[in-house]
C-alpha positions in Angstrom: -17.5 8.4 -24.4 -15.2 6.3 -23.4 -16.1 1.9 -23.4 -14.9 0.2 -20.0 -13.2 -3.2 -20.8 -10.7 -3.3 -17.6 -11.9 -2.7 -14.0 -9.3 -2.7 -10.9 -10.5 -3.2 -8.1 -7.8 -2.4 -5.1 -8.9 -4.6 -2.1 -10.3 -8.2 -1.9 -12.7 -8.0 1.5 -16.2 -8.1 2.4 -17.3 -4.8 -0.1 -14.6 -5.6 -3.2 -14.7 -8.9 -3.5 -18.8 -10.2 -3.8 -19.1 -6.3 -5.9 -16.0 -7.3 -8.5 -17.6 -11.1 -8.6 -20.7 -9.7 -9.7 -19.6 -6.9 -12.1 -17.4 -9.6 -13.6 -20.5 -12.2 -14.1 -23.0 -9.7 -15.4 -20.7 -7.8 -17.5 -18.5 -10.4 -19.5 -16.9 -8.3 -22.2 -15.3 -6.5 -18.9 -12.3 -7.9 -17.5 -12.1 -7.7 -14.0 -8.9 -7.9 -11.3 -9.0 -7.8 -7.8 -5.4 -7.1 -6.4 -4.7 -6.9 -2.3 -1.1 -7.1 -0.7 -2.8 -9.9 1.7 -1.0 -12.8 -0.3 -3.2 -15.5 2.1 -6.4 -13.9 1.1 -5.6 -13.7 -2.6 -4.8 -17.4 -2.3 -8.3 -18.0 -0.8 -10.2 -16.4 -2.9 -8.3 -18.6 -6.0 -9.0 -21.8 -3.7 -10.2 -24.3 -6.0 -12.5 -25.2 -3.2 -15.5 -22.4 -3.0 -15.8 -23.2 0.1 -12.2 -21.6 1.2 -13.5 -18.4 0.0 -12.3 -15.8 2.7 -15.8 -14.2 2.6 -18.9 -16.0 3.3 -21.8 -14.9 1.6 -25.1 -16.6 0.4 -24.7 -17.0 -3.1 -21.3 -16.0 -3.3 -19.3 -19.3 -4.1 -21.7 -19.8 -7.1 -20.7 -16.4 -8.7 -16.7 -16.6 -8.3 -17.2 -20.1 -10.0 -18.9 -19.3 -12.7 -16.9 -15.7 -13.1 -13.4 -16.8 -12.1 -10.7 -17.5 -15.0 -13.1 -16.3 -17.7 -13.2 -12.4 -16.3 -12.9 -12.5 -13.0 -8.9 -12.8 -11.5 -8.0 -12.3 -8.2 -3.7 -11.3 -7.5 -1.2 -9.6 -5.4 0.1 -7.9 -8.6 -1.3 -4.3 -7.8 0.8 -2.3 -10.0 -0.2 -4.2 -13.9 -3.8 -4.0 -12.9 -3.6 -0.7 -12.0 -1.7 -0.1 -15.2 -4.1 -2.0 -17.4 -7.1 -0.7 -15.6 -9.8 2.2 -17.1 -11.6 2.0 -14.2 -10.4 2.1 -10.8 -12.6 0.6 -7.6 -10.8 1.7 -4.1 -12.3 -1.3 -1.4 -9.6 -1.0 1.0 -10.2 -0.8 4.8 -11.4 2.6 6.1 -11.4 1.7 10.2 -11.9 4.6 13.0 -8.7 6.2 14.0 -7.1 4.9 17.3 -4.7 7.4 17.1 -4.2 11.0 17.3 -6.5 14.0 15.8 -10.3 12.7 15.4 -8.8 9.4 17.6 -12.1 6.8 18.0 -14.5 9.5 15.8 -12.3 10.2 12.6 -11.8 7.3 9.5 -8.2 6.3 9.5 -7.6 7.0 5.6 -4.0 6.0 5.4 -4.9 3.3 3.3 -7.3 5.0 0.8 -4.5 7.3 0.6 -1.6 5.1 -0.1 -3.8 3.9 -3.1 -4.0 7.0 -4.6 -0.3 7.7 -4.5 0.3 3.9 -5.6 -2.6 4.8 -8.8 -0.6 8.1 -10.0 2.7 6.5 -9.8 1.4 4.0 -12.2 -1.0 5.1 -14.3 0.4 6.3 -17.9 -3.0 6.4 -19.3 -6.0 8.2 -18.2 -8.4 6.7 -15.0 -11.7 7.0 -13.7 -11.1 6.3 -9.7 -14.1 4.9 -7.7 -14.4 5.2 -4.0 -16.0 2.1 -2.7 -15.0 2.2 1.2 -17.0 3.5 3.6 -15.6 7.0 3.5 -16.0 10.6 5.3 -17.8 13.4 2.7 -15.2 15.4 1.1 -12.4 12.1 0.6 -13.0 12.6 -3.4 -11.9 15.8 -3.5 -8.6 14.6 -1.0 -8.0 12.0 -3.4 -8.5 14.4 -6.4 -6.2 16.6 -5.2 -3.3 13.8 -4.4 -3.8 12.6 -8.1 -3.8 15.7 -9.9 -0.1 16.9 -7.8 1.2 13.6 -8.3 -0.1 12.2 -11.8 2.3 12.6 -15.0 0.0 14.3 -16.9 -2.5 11.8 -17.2 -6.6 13.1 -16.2 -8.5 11.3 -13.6 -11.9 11.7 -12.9 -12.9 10.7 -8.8 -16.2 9.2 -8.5 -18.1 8.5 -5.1 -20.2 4.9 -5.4 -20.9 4.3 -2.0 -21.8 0.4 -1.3 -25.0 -0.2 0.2 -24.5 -4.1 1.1 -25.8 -5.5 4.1 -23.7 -8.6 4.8 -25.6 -11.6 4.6 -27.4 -10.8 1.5 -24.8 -8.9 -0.4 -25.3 -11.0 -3.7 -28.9 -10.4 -3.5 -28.5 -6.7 -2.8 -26.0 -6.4 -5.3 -28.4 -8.5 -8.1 -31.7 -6.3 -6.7 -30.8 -3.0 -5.6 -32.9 -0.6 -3.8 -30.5 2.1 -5.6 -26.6 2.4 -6.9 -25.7 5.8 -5.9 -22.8 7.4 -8.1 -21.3 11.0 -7.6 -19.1 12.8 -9.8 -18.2 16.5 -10.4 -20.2 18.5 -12.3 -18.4 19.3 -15.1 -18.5 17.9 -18.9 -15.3 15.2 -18.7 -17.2 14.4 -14.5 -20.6 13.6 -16.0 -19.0 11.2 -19.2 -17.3 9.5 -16.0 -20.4 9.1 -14.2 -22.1 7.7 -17.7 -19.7 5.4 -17.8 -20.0 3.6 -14.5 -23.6 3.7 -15.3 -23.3 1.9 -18.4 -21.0 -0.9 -16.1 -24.7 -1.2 -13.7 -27.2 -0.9 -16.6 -26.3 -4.6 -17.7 -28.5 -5.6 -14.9 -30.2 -2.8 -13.4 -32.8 -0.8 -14.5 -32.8 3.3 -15.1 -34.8 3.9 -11.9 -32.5 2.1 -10.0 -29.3 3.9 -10.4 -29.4 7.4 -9.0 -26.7 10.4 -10.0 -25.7 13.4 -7.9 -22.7 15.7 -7.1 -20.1 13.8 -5.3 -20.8 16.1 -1.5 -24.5 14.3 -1.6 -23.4 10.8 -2.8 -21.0 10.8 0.3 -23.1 12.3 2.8 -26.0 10.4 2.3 -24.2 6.8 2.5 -23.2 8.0 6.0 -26.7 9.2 6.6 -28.5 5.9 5.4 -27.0 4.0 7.8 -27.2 6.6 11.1 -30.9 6.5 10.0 -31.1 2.5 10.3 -28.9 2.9 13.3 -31.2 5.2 15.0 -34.2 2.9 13.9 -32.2 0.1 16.4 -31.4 2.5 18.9 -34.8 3.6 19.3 -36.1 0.1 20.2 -33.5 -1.0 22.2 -34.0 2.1 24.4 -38.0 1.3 24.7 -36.6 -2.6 25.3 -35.4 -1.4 28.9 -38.9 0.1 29.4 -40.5 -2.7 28.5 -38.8 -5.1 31.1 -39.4 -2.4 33.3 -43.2 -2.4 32.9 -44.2 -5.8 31.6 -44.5 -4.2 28.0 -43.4 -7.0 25.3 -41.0 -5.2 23.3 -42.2 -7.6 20.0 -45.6 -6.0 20.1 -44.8 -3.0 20.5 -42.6 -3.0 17.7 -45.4 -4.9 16.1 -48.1 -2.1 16.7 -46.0 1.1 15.3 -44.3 -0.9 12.4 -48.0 -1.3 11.1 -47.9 2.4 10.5 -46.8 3.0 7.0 -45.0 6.6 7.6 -42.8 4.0 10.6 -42.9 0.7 8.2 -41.4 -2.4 10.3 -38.1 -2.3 9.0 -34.9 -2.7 11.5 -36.9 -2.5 14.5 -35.9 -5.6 16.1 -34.8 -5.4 19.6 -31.6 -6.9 20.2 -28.3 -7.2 22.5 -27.1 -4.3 19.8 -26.0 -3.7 16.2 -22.6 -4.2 15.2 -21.1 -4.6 11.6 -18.2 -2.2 10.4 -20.3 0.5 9.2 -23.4 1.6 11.5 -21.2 2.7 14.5 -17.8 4.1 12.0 -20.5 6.2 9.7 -21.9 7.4 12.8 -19.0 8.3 14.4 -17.6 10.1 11.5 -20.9 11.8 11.1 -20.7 13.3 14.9 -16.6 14.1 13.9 -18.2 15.8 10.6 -20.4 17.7 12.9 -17.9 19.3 15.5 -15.4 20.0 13.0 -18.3 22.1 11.5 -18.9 23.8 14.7 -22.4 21.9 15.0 -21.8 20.9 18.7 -25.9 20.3 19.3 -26.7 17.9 16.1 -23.0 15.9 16.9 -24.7 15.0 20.6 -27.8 13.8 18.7 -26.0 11.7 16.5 -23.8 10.0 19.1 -26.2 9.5 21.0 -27.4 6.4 19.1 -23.9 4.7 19.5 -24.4 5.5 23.3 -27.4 4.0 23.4 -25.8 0.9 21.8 -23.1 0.7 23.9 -25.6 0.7 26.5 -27.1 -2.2 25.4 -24.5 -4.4 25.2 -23.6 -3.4 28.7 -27.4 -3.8 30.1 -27.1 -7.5 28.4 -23.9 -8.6 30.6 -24.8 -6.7 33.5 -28.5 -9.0 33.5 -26.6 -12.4 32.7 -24.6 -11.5 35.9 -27.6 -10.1 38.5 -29.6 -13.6 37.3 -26.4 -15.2 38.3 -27.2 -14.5 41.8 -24.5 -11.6 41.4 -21.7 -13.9 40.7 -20.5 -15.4 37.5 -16.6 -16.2 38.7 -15.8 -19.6 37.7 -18.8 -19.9 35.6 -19.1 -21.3 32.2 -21.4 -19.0 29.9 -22.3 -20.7 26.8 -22.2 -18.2 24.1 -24.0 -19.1 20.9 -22.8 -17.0 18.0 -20.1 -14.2 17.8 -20.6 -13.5 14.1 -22.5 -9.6 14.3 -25.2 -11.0 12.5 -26.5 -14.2 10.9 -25.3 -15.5 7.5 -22.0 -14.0 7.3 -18.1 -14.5 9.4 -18.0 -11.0 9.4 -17.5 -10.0 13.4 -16.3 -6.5 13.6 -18.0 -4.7 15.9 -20.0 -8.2 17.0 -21.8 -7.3 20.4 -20.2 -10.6 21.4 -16.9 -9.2 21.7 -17.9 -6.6 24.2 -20.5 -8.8 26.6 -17.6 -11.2 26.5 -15.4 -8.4 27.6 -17.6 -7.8 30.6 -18.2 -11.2 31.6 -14.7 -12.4 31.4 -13.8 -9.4 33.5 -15.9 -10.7 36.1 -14.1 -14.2 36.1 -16.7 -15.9 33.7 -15.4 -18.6 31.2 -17.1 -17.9 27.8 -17.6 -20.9 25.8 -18.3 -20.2 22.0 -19.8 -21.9 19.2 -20.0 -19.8 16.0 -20.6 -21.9 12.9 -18.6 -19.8 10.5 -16.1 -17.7 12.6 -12.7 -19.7 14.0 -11.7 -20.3 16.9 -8.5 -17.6 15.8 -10.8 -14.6 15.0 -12.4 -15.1 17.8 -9.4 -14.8 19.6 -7.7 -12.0 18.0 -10.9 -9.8 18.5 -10.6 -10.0 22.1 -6.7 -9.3 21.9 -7.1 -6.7 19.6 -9.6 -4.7 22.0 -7.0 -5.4 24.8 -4.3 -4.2 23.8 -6.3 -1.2 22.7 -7.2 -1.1 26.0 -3.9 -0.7 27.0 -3.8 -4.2 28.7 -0.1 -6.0 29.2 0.8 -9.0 27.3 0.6 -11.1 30.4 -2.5 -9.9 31.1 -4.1 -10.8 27.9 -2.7 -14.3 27.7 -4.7 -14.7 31.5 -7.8 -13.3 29.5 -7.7 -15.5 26.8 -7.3 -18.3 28.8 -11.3 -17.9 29.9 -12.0 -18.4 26.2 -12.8 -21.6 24.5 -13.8 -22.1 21.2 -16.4 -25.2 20.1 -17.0 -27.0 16.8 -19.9 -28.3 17.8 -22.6 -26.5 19.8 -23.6 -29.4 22.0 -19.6 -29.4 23.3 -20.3 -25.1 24.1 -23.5 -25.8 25.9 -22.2 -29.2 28.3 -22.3 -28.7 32.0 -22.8 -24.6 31.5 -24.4 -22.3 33.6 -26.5 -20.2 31.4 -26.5 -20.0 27.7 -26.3 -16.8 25.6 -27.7 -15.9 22.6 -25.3 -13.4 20.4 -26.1 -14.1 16.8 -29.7 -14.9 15.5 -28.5 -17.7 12.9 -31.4 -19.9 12.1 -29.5 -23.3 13.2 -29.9 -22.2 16.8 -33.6 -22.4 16.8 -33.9 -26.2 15.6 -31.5 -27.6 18.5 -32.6 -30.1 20.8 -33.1 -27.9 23.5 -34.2 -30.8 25.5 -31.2 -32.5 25.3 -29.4 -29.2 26.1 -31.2 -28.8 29.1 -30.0 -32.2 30.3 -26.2 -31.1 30.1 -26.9 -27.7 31.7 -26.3 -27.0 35.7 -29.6 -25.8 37.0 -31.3 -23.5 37.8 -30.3 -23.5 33.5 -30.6 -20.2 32.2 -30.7 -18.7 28.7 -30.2 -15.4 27.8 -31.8 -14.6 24.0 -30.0 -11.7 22.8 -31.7 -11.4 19.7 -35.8 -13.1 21.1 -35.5 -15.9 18.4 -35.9 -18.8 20.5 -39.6 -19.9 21.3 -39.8 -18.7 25.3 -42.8 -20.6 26.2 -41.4 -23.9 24.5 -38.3 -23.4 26.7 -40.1 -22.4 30.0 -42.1 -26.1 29.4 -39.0 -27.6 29.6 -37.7 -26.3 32.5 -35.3 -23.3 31.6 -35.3 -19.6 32.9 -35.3 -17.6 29.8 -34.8 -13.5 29.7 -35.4 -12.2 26.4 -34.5 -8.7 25.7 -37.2 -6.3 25.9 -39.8 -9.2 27.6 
């Protein structure tokens, strides 16, 4: 069976990048390259200042600096590493199509694709491939089939190891995981492939935690794991509306089922909505799976949990603007966070986006603080659902106008009307919500999209608060 002492890994984002980083520290007889075309990224991540790092991650800095130069290389030169590499990770960008056939359901594989064509160009020698992106069941065998008509010869051997980060706490969940799940064919030269990516985990993972199946159930059940969690959300933030309706307080009653062990308590935080690049695409992809099948009735139930998100987002914006006294025109909404979640300056799919969307359609001015995502993101999100949306160039530059982005949260906040609450990061919590108060116009409202803030401590001082669910 067959040593690995040089892993590729095609893509440098938010799934390559912390994996590589810790496959290169806790396997140091292994070189490891990360290549991307992104020249600027490449750059960043060789930054002799950590804190450049286009990725931020807990933890993260500390591995690339104690990995990087000795193992670990990060460059723009795909075709040696591919060349070099026995092992091949694919990380590239798998985003819902926009276009065409399976258009806002479907992943977009043009890029997954392009790699394989790029790998059996290349490679002179033989490869074991390794999907890593979020992918739709059956992409091994797509990619298979483009190696094996293109290749010169040489064998390759697909393997499905489906990531299972949550961003935030990808070091940790790549240090502890609950389970590495790797799928290969069946067959004698599949299974030494799969005992060879095992052998890469088992430096730092025990027996129990690395799981092995046929490459159909490794695929299927990444997407499944996370409609599961997604549903978990969904669920709460549907009983959230019901609890506002009736006086209910969505926290205990979260409280009171997570205490049942066959429930547990896990992802059951009510909130303005989930976001993150995976939840909604593996969901979507899912309900796509499901009508191509001819399943029509399980596709409904499926999508129905990104409804039900979309919903929320939209129940959030439409309560800041009834509170408003039916008007926010003119108004300056304070929006803390636009990062999807805490700890990370990942913002795809970041509820923010969309309540923003609504708001600014209504004539608000949205005032952001974010402590880890730029004033530039911010700003191409917005355009990048516009012009999606079909909007004209003028029309966007109007829209972005009602934008403006703070380094300091205390700048956001000054002389607004209400304040929103996008992203739970702990900072927010600690502010001087007296002083706050102060700058605000009043009646000063605050809208907590994710319940962190202490209500009663903020009704003492004189604010309005609506929590979700409360």
């Amino acid at each position: 069976m067959k040593k690995i002492k040089n892993i590729c890994c095609l893509g440098a984002g938010y799934v390559g990048g912390p994996t590589m980083s810790v496959i290169a520290l806790k396997c140091p007889e292994i070189k490891v390259t990360v290549v991307d075309l992104n020249a600027e990224r490449i750059a960043a991540w060789n930054d002799a200042d950590l804190d450049k790092l286009p990725v931020y991650e807990p933890g993260l800095a500390e591995v690339v600096g104690q990995a990087r130069g000795k193992n670990l290389f990060f460059s723009t030169d795909v075709d040696s590493a591919i060349a070099a590499a026995d092992m091949i990770f694919i990380a590239v960008n798998t985003p819902t199509k926009t276009y065409g056939e399976g258009k806002g359901m479907a992943a977009d594989l043009k890029f997954v694709e392009l790699c394989a064509r790029q790998i059996a160009e290349i490679a002179t020698s033989d490869k074991i491939i390794v999907e890593k992106s979020t992918l739709p069941v059956r992409t091994a065998e797509t990619l298979q089939t483009i190696l094996d008509s293109n290749g010169k010869g040489v064998h390759f051997e697909v393997l499905s190891n489906p990531e299972f980060l949550a961003e935030g706490t990808a070091i940790d969940d790549l240090f502890n995981a609950d389970r590495v799940l790797i799928g290969g064919q069946q067959t004698p030269s599949g299974k030494e492939a799969i005992q060879s990516l095992v052998d890469v985990y088992a430096h730092w993972l025990s027996p129990k935690q690395i799981l092995t199946t046929n490459v159909w159930s490794s695929e299927l059940s990444k997407l499944t794991a996370n409609a599961f969690l997604a549903q978990r959300i969904s669920s709460i933030n549907a009983l959230s509306a019901l609890c506002e309706a009736t006086e209910a307080d969505v926290d205990e009653v979260a409280h009171a089922i997570g205490t049942d062990s066959r429930i547990g308590p896990k992802f059951l935080k009510a909130s303005v909505g989930f976001g993150g690049s995976c939840f909604q695409k593996d969901i979507l992809n899912l309900v796509y799976l499901c009508r191509y099948f001819n399943l029509p009735e399980v596709a409904n139930y499926w999508e129905q949990v990104i409804i039900m998100n979309d919903h929320q987002k939209y129940r959030f914006a439409k309560s800041i603007i009834t509170t408003l006294f039916n008007t926010v025109n003119g108004k300056k909404i304070a929006f803390l966070g636009w990062a999807f979640k805490k700890d990370t300056n990942d913002t795809r799919e970041s509820a923010a986006i969309y309540v923003a969307e609504y708001l600014i359609e209504d004539g608000a001015e949205i005032h952001v603080y974010d402590p880890k995502v730029s004033e530039a993101k911010i700003k191409s999100d917005m355009r990048y659902l516009w012009e999606l949306n079909g909007l004209t160039e003028e029309k966007i530059i109007e829209k972005l106008a009602q934008i403006v982005v703070y380094t300091t949260p205390m700048e956001a906040v000054n002389k607004a009307h209400a304040v929103a609450v996008l992203t739970e990061w702990d900072e927010f919590v600690s502010y001087d919500w007296n002083a706050i108060y102060t700058h605000m116009y009043k009646p000063a409202f605050v809208f907590d999209g994710r319940n962190i803030l202490d209500m009663e401590k903020l009704t003492g001082i004189g604010f309005q608060v609506k929590g979700i669910g409360k």
